[in-house]
C-alpha positions as a Markdown table, in Angstrom:
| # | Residue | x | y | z |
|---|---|---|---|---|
| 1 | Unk | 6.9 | -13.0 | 54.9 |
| 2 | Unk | 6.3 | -12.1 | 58.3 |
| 3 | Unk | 4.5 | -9.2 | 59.3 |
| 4 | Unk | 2.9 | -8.8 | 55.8 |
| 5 | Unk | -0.9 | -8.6 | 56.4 |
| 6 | Unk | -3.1 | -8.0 | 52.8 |
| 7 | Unk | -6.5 | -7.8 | 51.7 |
| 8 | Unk | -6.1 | -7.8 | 47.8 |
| 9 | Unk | -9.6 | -8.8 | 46.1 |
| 10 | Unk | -9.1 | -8.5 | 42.4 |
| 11 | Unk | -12.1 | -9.4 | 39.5 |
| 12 | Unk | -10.1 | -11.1 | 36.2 |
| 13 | Unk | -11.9 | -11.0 | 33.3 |
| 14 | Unk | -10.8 | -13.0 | 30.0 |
| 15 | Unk | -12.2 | -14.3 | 26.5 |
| 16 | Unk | -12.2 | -17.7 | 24.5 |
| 17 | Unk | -10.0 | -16.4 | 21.4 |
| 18 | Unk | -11.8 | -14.3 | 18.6 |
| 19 | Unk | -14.8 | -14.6 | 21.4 |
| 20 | Unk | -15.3 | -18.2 | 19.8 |
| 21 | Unk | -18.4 | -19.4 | 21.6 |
| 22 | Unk | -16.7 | -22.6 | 23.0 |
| 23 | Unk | -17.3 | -23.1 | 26.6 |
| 24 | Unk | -20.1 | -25.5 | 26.9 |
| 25 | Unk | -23.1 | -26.2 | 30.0 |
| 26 | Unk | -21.7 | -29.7 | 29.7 |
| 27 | Unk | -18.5 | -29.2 | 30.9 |
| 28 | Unk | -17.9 | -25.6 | 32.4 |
| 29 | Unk | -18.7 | -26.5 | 35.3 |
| 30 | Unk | -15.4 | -28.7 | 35.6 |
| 31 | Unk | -13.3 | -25.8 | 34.0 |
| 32 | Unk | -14.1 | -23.8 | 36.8 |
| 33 | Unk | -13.1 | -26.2 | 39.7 |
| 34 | Unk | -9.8 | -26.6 | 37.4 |
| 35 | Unk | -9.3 | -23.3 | 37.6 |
| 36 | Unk | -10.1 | -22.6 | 41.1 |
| 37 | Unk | -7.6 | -25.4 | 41.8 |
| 38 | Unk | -5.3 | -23.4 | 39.9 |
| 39 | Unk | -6.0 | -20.3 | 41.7 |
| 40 | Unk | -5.7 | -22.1 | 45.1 |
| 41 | Unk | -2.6 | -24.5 | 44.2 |
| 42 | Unk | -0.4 | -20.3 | 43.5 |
| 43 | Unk | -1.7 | -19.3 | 47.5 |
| 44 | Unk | -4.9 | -17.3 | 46.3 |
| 45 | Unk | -8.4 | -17.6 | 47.4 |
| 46 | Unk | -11.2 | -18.0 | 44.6 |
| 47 | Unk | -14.3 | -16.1 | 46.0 |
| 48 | Unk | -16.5 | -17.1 | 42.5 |
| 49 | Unk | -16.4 | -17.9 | 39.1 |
| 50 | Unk | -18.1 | -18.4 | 36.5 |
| 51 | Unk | -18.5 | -18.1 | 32.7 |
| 52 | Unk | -20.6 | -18.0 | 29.6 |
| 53 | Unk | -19.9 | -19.4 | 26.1 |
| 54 | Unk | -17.1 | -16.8 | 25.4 |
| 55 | Unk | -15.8 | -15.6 | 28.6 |
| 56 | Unk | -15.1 | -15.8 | 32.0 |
| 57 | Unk | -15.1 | -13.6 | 35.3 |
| 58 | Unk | -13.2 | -14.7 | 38.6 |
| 59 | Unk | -13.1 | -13.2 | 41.5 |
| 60 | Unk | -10.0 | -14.0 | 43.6 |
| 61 | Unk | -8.5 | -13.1 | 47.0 |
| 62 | Unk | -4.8 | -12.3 | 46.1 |
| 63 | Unk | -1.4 | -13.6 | 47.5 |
| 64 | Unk | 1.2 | -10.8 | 48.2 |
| 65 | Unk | 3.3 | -13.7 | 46.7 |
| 66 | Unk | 2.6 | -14.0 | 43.0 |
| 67 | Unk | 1.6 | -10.9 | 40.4 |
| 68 | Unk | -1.7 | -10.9 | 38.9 |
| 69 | Unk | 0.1 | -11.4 | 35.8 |
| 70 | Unk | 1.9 | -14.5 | 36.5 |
| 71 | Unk | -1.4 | -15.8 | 37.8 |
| 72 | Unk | -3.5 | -15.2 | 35.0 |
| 73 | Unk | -0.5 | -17.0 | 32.8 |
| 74 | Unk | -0.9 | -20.2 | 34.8 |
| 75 | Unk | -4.9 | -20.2 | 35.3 |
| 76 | Unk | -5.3 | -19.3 | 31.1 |
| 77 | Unk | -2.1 | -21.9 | 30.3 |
| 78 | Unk | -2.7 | -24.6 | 32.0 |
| 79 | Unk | -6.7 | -24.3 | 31.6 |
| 80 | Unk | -6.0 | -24.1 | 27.7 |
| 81 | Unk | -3.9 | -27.2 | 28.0 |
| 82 | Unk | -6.9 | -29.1 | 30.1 |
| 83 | Unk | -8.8 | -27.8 | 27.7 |
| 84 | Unk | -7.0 | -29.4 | 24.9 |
| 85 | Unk | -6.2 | -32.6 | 26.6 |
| 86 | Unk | -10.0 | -33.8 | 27.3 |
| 87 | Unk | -10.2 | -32.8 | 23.8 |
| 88 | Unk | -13.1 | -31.1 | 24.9 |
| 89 | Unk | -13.3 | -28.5 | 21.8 |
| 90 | Unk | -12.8 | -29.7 | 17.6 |
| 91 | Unk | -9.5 | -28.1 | 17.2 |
| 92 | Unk | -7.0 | -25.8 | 19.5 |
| 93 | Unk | -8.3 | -24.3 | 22.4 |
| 94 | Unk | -7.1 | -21.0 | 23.5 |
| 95 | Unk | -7.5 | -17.5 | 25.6 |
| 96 | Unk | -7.4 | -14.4 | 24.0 |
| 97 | Unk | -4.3 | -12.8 | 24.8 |
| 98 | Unk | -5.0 | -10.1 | 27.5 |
| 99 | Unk | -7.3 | -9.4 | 30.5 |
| 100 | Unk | -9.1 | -7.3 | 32.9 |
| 101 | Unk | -8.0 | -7.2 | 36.3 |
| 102 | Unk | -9.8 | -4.5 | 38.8 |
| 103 | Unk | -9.7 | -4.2 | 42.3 |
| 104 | Unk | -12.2 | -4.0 | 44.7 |
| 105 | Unk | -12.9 | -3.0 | 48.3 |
| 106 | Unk | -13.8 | -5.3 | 51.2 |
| 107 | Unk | -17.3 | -3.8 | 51.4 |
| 108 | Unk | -17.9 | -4.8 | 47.1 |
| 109 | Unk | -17.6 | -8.4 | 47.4 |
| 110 | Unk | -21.1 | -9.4 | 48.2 |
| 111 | Unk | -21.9 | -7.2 | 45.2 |
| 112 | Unk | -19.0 | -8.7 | 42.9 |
| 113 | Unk | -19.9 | -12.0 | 43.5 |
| 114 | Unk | -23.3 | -11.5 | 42.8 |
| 115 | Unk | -22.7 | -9.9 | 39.6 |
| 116 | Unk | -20.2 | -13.0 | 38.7 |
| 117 | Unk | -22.6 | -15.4 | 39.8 |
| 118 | Unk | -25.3 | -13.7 | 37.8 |
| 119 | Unk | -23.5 | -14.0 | 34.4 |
| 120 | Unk | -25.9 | -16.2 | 32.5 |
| 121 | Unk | -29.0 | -14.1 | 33.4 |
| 122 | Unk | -26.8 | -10.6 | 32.4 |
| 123 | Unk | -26.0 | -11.6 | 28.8 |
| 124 | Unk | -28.9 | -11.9 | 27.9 |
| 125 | Unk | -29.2 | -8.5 | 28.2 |
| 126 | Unk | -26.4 | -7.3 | 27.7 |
| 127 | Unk | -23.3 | -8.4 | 25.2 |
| 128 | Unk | -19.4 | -9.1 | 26.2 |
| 129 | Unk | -18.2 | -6.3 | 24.6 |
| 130 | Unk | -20.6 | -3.5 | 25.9 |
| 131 | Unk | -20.2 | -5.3 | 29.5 |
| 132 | Unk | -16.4 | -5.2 | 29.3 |
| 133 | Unk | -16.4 | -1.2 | 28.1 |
| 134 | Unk | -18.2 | -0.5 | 30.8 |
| 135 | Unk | -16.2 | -2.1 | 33.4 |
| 136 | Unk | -13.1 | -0.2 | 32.0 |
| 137 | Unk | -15.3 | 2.8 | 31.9 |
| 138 | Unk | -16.2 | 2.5 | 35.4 |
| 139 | Unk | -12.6 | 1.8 | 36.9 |
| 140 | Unk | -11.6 | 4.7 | 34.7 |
| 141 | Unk | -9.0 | 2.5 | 32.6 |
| 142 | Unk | -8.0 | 4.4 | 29.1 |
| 143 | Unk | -8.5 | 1.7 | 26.3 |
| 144 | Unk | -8.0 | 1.7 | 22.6 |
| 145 | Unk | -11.0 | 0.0 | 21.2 |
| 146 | Unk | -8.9 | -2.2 | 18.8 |
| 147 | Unk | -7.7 | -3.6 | 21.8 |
| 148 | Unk | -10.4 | -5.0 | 22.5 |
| 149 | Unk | -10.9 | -8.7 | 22.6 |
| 150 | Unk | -11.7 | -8.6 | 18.8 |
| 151 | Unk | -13.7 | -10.9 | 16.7 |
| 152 | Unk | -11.2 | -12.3 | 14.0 |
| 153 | Unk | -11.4 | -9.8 | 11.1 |
C-alpha cells in the first residue's frame, strides 16, 4: 500500500466469560507477551497491556491492513486456545463474546497507557462493570445494559 500513511491508536477492552475470575498473577504475565505476539505477528504495534482476574485492556497501534474486528478474533481465539492448551484453567477457557474498541488521539497515549498500566491499583476502587459504563459513557457509545458483559444468570 504505497502512499498510505496512518496513525490509528485504538484501546480494546474484553472479559473472561461470565467475568469468571480466571486470569491468575502466576501466569498473566505470559498471556500478555502471547498476546502482544499476536498483536504484532497481524502488522500492529502493542503500546500496553495488561489485565486483572476478569478482564483485559490493550492498547494497540493499528495496521490500515486488518479490521479491529478480525484482530480481536485472532488475539481472543488463539489466546483462548493457549489458554486451554497449558491447561492453565480446570475446565474450558473462554472470552466473552464482544468488546470495546475506542480511539484515541496522538496526544492521549501517555495518559492511556497509564491508565492500562494502572489496572490493578484502579479496581480496587473501582469494579469492571462501572469502569466499562463509563468508558462507553465517555466516547458517547449508546449501550443496552443487558449487553453488557453479564454475570451468568
Amino acid at each position: 500500500m504505497s502512499n498510505t500513511y496512518t496513525q490509528l491508536y485504538v484501546h480494546c477492552v474484553f472479559a473472561v466469560k461470565f467475568r469468571s475470575g480466571l486470569l491468575q498473577p502466576e501466569w498473566d504475565g505470559r498471556l500478555r507477551a502471547y498476546i502482544t505476539a499476536i498483536v504484532q505477528n497481524n502488522g500492529h504495534k502493542m503500546l500496553a497491556i495488561n489485565n486483572v482476574a476478569d478482564h483485559l485492556h490493550m492498547l494497540v497501534g493499528l495496521s490500515p491492513k486488518q479490521s479491529i474486528s478480525d484482530m480481536l478474533r485472532l488475539v481472543k481465539g488463539d489466546s483462548s486456545e493457549w489458554i486451554n492448551s497449558e491447561r492453565l484453567v480446570l475446565g474450558k477457557f473462554q472470552w466473552q463474546e464482544g468488546y470495546g474498541a475506542f480511539s484515541h488521539s496522538r496526544s492521549q497515549i501517555d495518559a492511556v497507557v497509564k491508565y492500562i498500566q494502572g489496572q490493578v491499583e484502579h479496581h480496587k476502587k473501582v469494579g469492571f462493570i462501572d469502569e466499562y459504563k463509563k468508558m462507553l459513557s465517555d466516547f458517547s457509545v449508546d449501550f443496552d445494559e443487558k449487553y453488557i458483559f453479564q454475570p451468568p444468570s
